[in-house]
C-alpha positions in Angstrom: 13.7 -4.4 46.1 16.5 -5.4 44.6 15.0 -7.4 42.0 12.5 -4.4 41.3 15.5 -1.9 40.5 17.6 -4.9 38.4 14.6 -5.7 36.0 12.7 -2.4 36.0 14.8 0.8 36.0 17.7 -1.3 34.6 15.7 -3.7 32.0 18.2 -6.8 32.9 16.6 -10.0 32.0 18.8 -12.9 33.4 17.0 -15.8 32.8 17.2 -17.5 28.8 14.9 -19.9 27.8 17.4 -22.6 25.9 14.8 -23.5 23.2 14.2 -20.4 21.7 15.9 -16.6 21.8 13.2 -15.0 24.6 14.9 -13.6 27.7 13.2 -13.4 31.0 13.6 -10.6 33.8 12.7 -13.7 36.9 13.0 -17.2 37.1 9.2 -17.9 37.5 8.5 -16.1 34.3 11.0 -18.2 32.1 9.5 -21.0 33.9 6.0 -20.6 32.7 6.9 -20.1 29.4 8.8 -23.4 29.0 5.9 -25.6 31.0 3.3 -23.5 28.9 4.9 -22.6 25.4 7.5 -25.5 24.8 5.6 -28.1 26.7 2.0 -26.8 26.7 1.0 -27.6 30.1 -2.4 -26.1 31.5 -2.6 -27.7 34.7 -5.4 -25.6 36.2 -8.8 -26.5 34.8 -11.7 -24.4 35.8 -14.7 -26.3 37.5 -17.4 -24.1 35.8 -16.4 -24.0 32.3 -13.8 -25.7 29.7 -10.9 -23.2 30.1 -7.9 -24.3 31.5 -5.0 -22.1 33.1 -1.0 -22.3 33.1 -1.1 -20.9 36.5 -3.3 -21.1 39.5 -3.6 -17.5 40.2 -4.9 -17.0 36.7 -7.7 -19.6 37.3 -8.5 -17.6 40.3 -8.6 -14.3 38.6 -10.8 -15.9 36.0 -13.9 -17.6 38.3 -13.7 -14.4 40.0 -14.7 -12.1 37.5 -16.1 -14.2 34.9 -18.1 -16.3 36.7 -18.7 -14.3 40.1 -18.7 -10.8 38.2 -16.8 -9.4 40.8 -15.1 -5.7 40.0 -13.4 -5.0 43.6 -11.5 -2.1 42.3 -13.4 1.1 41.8 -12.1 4.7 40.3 -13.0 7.3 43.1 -13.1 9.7 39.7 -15.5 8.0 37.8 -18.0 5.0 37.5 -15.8 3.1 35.9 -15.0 -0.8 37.9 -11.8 -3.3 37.2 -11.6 -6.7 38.4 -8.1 -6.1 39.2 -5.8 -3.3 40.7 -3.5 -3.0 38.4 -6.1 -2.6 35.5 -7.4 0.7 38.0 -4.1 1.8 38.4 -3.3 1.7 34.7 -6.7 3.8 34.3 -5.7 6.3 36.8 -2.7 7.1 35.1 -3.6 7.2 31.4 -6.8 8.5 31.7 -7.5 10.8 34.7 -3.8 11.9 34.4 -3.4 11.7 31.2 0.5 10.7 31.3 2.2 8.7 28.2 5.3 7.2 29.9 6.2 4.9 26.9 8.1 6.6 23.8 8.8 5.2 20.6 11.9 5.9 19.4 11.6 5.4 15.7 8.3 8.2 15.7 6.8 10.4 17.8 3.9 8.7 19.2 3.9 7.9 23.1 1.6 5.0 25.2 -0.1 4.6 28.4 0.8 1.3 28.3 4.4 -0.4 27.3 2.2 -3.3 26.0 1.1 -0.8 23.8 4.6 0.5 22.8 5.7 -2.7 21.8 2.4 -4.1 19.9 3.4 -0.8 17.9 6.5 -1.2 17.3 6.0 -4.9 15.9 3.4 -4.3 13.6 3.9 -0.9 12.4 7.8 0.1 12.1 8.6 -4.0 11.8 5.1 -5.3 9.8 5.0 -8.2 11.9 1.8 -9.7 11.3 2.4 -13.3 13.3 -1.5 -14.7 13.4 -2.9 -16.0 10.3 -6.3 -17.0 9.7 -6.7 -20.6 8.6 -9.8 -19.4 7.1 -8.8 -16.8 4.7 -5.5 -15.0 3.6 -5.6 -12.5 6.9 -3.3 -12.0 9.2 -3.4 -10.5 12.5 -0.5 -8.6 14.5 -2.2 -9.8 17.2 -4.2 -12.8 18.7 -6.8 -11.5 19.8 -8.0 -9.3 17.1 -7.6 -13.1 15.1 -9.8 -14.5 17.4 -12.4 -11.4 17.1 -11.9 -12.1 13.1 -12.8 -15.5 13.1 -15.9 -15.5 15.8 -17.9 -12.4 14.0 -16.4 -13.1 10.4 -16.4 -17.1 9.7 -18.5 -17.5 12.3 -20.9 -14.7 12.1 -21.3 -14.2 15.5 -23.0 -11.0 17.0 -22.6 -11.4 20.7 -23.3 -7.9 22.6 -26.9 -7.0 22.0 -28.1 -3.5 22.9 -30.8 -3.4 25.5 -32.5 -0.4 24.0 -33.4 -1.8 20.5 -32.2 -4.6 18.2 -29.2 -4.1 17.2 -26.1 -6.6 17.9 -22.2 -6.3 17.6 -19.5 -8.3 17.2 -17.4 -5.8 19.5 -18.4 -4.6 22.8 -16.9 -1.4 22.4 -18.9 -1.3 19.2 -22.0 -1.8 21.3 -20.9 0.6 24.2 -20.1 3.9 21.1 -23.6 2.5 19.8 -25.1 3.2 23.1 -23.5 6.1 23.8 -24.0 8.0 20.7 -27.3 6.8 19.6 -29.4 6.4 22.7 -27.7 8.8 25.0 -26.7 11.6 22.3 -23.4 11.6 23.5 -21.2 13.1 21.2 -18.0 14.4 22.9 -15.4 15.5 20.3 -15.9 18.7 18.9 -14.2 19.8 15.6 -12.1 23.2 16.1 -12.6 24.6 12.6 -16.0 23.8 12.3 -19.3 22.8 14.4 -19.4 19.4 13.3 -19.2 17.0 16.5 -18.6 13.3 16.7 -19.2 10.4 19.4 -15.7 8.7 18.4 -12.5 10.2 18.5 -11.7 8.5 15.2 -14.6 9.6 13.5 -13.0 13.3 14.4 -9.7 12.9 13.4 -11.3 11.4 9.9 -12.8 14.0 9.1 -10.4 16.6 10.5 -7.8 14.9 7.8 -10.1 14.4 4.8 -12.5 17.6 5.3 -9.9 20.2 6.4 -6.8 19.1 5.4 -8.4 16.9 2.2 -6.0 14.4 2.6 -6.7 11.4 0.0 -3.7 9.0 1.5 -4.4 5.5 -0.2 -4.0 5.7 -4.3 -5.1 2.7 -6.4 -2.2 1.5 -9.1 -4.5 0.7 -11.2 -6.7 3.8 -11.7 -6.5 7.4 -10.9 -9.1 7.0 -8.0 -7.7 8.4 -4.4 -9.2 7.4 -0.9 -9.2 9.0 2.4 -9.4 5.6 3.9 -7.4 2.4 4.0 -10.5 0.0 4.2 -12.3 1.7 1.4 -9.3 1.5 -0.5 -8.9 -1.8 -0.2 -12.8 -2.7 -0.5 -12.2 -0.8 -4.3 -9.2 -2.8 -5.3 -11.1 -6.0 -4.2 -14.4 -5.3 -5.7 -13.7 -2.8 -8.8 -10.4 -4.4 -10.0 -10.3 -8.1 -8.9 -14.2 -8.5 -9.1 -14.8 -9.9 -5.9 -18.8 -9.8 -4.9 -18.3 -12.7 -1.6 -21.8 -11.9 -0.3 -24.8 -13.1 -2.2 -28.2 -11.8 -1.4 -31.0 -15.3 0.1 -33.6 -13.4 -1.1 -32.6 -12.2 -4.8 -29.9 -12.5 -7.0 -27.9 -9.2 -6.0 -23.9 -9.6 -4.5 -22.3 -7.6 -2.9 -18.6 -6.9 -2.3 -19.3 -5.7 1.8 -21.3 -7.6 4.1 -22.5 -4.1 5.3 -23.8 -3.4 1.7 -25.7 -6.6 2.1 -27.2 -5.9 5.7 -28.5 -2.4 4.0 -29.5 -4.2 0.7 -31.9 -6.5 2.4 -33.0 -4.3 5.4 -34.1 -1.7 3.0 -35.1 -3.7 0.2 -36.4 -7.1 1.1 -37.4 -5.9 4.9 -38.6 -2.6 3.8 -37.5 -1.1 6.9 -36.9 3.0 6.9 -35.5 3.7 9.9 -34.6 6.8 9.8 -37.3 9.2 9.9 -37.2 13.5 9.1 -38.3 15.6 11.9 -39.1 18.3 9.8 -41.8 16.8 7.4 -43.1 12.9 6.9 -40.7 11.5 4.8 -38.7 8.3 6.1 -35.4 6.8 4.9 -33.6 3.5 5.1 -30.2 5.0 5.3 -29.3 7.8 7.7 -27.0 9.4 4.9 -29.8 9.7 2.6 -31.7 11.4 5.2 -29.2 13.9 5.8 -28.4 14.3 2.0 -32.5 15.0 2.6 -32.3 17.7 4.7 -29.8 19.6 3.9 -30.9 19.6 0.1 -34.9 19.8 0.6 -34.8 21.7 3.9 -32.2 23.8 3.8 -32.1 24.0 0.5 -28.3 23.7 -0.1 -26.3 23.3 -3.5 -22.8 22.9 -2.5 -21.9 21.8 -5.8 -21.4 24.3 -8.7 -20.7 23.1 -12.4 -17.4 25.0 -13.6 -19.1 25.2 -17.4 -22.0 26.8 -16.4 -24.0 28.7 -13.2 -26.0 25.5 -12.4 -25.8 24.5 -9.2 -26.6 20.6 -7.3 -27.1 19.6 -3.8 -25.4 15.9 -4.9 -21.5 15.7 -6.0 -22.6 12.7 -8.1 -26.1 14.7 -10.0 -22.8 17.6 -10.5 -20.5 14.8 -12.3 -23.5 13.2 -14.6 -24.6 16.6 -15.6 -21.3 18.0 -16.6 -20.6 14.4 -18.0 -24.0 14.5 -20.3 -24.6 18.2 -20.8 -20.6 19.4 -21.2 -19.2 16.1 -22.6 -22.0 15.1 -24.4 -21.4 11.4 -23.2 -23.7 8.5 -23.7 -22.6 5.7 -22.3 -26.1 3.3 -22.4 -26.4 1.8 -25.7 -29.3 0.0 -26.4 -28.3 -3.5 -27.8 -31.7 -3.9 -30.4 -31.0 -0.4 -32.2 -28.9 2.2 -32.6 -30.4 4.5 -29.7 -28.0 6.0 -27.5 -28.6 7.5 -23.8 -27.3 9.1 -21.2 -28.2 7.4 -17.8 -29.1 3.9 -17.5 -33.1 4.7 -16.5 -33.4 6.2 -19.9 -32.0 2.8 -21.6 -34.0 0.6 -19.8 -37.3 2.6 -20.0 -36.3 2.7 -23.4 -36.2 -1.2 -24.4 -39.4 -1.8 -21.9 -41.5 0.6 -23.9 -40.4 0.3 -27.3 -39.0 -3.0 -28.1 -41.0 -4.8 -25.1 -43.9 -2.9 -25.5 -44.8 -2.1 -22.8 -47.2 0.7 -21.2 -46.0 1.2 -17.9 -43.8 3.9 -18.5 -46.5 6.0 -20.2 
């Protein structure tokens, strides 16, 4: 009891390890870090796989639920299962009350959990990022989401597989929204200044900040382009500005600066797959945002895009910025390399050198 009050309400920690600066609220703790950390001891080897364990009680924990699947600890308020109590009492609290007992004192965001707090505080008000890749120039704040980086990245491996189609993940939780939102139809956040709703709390807050407030945080130096999200950003800087196309195509010569722009590329191209198909007439798409585009253009015959110059109107931003670039402007930027011919969209060029310096009829 008194131990309890010492460490916890008063946050003593007695117990310094002499070969390095980390403090230690009980005896046993600063002696598993020295046998594990400064000697790298894992006495405790597990008879059914390779892993080995600092401490018994962690080996037990382990064949338990990893190989015996055992969840003892149910929530009597909902389906949810945890292999230990702790992990259930944690849930109870953050979840089913809803309490954030851990404050950061440098901004205003609370935690659930003080592992949380201080994973925070490290990476974002210190930029700690203590777990590089040997693999690449990344670095991780934290070891797991390295170890996460290197299986489905350098690895490539996809290993939760949805049961309901084809479709594999890197991530369970990736696999669990995918579930979730595709095959149930779940989609529990609800926008409150519009009747958009999402199936991920981040996809809400997104477009709550770049819909409604039209917040375009991350700025490229090295044009005038504006993003509303970090990765994106960073995909332009890497692909637009540096040149950097990592992820070559088996079946043609195409590259592509995302892997995901690969996936598509050869799904929709080489696989011919369209997925996604209109419930309103026969058409099929390989991209669900070109389906939607679809629909609300053909459908419901939208034109959310009206040219300033003149009282046309377009159901695509991009159709908006080429005709007020070609018509307005008077741009053309495709010149035709055998003659002095001039166009505005590429098509037109290459239709162009096929049918008159190539000779050709197909365009006819």
């Amino acid at each position: 009891m008194i131990s309890h009050h010492k460490t916890l309400h008063k946050g003593r920690k007695d117990f310094a390890c002499d070969k390095c600066e980390k403090k230690f609220a009980q005896s046993g703790h600063l002696f598993s870090h020295r046998r594990t950390v400064h000697e790298g001891r894992k006495d405790f080897a597990c008879d059914k796989c390779d892993k080995m364990f600092v401490l018994k009680w962690v080996l037990l924990v382990h064949q338990k639920t990893v190989h015996e699947g055992r969840k003892d600890y149910a929530c009597d308020k909902c389906a949810k299962k945890f292999t230990q109590k702790p992990s259930l009492l944690t849930h109870l609290k953050t979840i089913h009350e809803s309490r954030k007992d851990y404050a950061c004192d440098n901004c205003e965001k609370k935690f659930g959990k003080k592992s949380h707090l201080l994973f925070h505080k490290k990476t974002i008000h210190e930029g700690r990022r203590d777990f590089a890749c040997d693999k690449c120039e990344k670095k991780f704040g934290f070891k797991a989401t390295l170890l996460v980086h290197q299986k489905t990245v350098h690895e490539g491996r996809k290993d939760y597989e949805c049961d309901k189609c084809e479709k594999k993940y890197g991530f369970k939780q990736q696999m669990l929204v995918h579930q979730r939102t595709v095959h149930e139809g779940l989609k529990d956040f609800a926008c409150d200044k519009c009747e958009k709703v999402f199936g991920i709390k981040s996809a809400l807050i997104v477009h709550q900040k770049t819909v409604h407030e039209g917040r375009r945080d991350y700025a490229c130096d090295q044009c005038e382009k504006k993003f509303t999200r970090k990765p994106n950003f960073l995909c332009h800087q890497k692909t637009v500005h540096e040149g950097l196309k990592d992820f070559a195509c088996a079946h043609c010569e195409k590259v592509f600066g995302m892997k995901s722009n690969l996936l598509v590329h050869q799904r929709t191209v080489h696989e011919g797959r369209k997925d996604f198909a209109c419930d309103k007439c026969d058409k099929k798409f390989g991209l669900r945002s070109t389906l939607l585009l679809h629909q609300k253009t053909v459908h419901e015959g939208r034109r959310d895009y009206a040219c300033a110059n003149c009282e046309k109107k377009f159901g695509m931003k991009s159709t908006l910025l080429l005709h007020q670039k070609t018509v307005h402007e008077g741009c053309k930027d495709y010149a035709c390399d055998q003659c002095k011919k001039k166009f505005t969209q590429k098509p037109s060029l290459l239709k162009h050198q096929k049918t008159v310096h190539e000779g050709s009829k197909d365009f006819a």
